[in-house]
ROLUM-418950 format. One record per residue (C-alpha): x negated, y, z. Coordinates in steps of 0.5 Angstrom, whole numbers, padded with zeros to 4 digits, always signed. Layout:
BEGIN
XYZ/...
//
This chain:
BEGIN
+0029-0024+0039/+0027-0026+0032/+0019-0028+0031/+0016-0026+0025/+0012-0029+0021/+0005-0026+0021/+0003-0020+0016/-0001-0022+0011/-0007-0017+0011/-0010-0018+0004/-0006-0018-0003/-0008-0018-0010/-0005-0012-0012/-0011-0006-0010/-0007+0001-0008/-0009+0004-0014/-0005-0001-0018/+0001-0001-0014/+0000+0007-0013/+0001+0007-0022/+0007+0002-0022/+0011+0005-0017/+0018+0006-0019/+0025+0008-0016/+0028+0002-0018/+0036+0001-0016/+0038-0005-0020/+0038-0011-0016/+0039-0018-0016/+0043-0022-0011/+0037-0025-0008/+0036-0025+0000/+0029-0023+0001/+0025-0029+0005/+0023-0029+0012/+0016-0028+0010/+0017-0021+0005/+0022-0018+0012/+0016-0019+0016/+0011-0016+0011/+0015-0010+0009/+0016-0009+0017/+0010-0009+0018/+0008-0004+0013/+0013+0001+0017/+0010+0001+0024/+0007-0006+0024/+0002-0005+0029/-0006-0005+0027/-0010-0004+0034/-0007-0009+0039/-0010-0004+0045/-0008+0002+0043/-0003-0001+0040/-0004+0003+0033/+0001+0003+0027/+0001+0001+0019/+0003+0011+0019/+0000+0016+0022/+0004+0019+0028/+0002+0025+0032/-0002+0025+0039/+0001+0017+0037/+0008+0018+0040/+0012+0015+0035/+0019+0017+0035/+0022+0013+0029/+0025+0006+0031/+0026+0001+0025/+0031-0002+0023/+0033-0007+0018/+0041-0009+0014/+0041-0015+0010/+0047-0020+0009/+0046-0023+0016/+0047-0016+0020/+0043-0011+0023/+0036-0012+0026/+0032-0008+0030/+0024-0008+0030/+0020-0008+0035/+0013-0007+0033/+0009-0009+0039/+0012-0017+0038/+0013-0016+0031/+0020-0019+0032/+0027-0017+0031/+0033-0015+0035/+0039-0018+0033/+0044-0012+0033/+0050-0014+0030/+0053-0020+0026/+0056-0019+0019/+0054-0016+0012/+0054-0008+0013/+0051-0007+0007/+0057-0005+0003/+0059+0000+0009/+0053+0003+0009/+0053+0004+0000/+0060+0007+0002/+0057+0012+0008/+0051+0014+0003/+0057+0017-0002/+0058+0011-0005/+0051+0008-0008/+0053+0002-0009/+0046+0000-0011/+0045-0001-0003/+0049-0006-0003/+0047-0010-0008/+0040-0010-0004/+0036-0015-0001/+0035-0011+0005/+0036-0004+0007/+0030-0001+0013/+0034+0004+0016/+0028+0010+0020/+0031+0013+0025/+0028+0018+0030/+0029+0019+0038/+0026+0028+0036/+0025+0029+0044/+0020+0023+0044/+0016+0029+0040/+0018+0035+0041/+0018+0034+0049/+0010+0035+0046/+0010+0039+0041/+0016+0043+0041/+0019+0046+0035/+0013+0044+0031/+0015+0036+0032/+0020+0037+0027/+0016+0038+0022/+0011+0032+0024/+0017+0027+0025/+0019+0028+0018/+0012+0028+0015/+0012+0021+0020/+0017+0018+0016/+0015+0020+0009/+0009+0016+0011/+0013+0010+0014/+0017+0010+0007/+0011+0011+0003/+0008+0005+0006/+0014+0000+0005/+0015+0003-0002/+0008+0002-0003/+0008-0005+0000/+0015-0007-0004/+0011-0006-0010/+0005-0011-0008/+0009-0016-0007/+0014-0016-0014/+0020-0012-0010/+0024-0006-0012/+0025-0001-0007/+0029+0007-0008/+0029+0012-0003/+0035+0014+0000/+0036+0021+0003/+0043+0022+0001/+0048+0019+0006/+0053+0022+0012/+0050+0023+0019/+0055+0021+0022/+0058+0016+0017/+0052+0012+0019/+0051+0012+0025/+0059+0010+0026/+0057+0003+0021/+0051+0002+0025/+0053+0004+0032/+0045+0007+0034/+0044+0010+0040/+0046+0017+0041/+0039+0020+0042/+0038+0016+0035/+0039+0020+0028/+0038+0017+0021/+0033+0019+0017/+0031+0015+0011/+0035+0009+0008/+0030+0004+0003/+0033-0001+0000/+0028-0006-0002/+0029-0013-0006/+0029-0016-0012/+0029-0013-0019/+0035-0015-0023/+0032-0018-0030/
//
């Protein structure tokens, strides 16, 4: 396991400044982003907010939280656990170029600093919530994403949603567990100038 960093829990940019500059940026540079900037995206994902009831940065129904998160960057493939803010490393090696190629060929994601990858285990909501659940697990994700757009921009990163991608594809490049299905690709990194 990989320990991150601590979340910063104050910024200088308000929500209503990140809110106006928010953009989908697809032009990066070839810069890693720093140890620091991967734990606060994270964090702004699933990151938890109330240790007790182990809370997290989005909204989830009855607090099932059905998305698991994980993170490709030049390094490999990483997988976050909330609780420890912490990763999993999965796989060894860039992937950044294959998952560009199972996202029909948006090379913009492997030029990318990172890409966080939502996916979701459906039955841990649907086992509740039946058919309804699959509406709630893509409001989940929207929230998720909308929180790591936002925070990308409180931190002078750049980040695109991407819905765009094969299925399977992905699944083949990142070797997910099969009760997991991709939702949501978001590259994040620095802005080419």
């Amino acid at each position: 396991m990989i320990n991150l960093p601590q979340p910063k829990l104050k910024g200088t940019l308000s929500v209503e400044e990140a809110l106006f500059k928010r953009r989908s940026i697809r032009s990066y540079a070839d810069k890693p982003l720093t140890q620091d900037e991967i734990s606060q995206i994270l964090w702004s994902a699933q990151g938890v907010t109330e240790k007790a009831s182990k809370m997290r940065t989005a909204p989830s129904a009855g607090a099932r939280y059905p998305m698991e998160i994980y993170l490709v960057n030049a390094d490999g493939l990483f997988h976050y656990h909330p609780e420890k803010h912490s990763l999993e490393k999965i796989r060894s090696g860039d992937l950044r170029n294959r998952i560009a190629d199972a996202a029909h060929g948006q090379s913009f994601i492997a030029k990318a600093g990172a890409t966080v990858i939502i996916s979701v285990d459906p039955p841990k909501i649907t086992s509740r919530y039946g058919d309804r659940g699959i509406r709630y697990l893509y409001m989940e994700a929207g929230h998720i994403a909308q929180n790591i757009h936002l925070q990308a921009v409180a931190m002078d990163l750049s980040s695109v949603p991407v819905g765009a991608f094969s299925d399977e594809g992905l699944k083949d490049v990142l070797n997910l567990p099969d009760e997991l299905k991709p939702i949501y690709l978001i590259p994040v990194g620095h802005t080419r100038k």
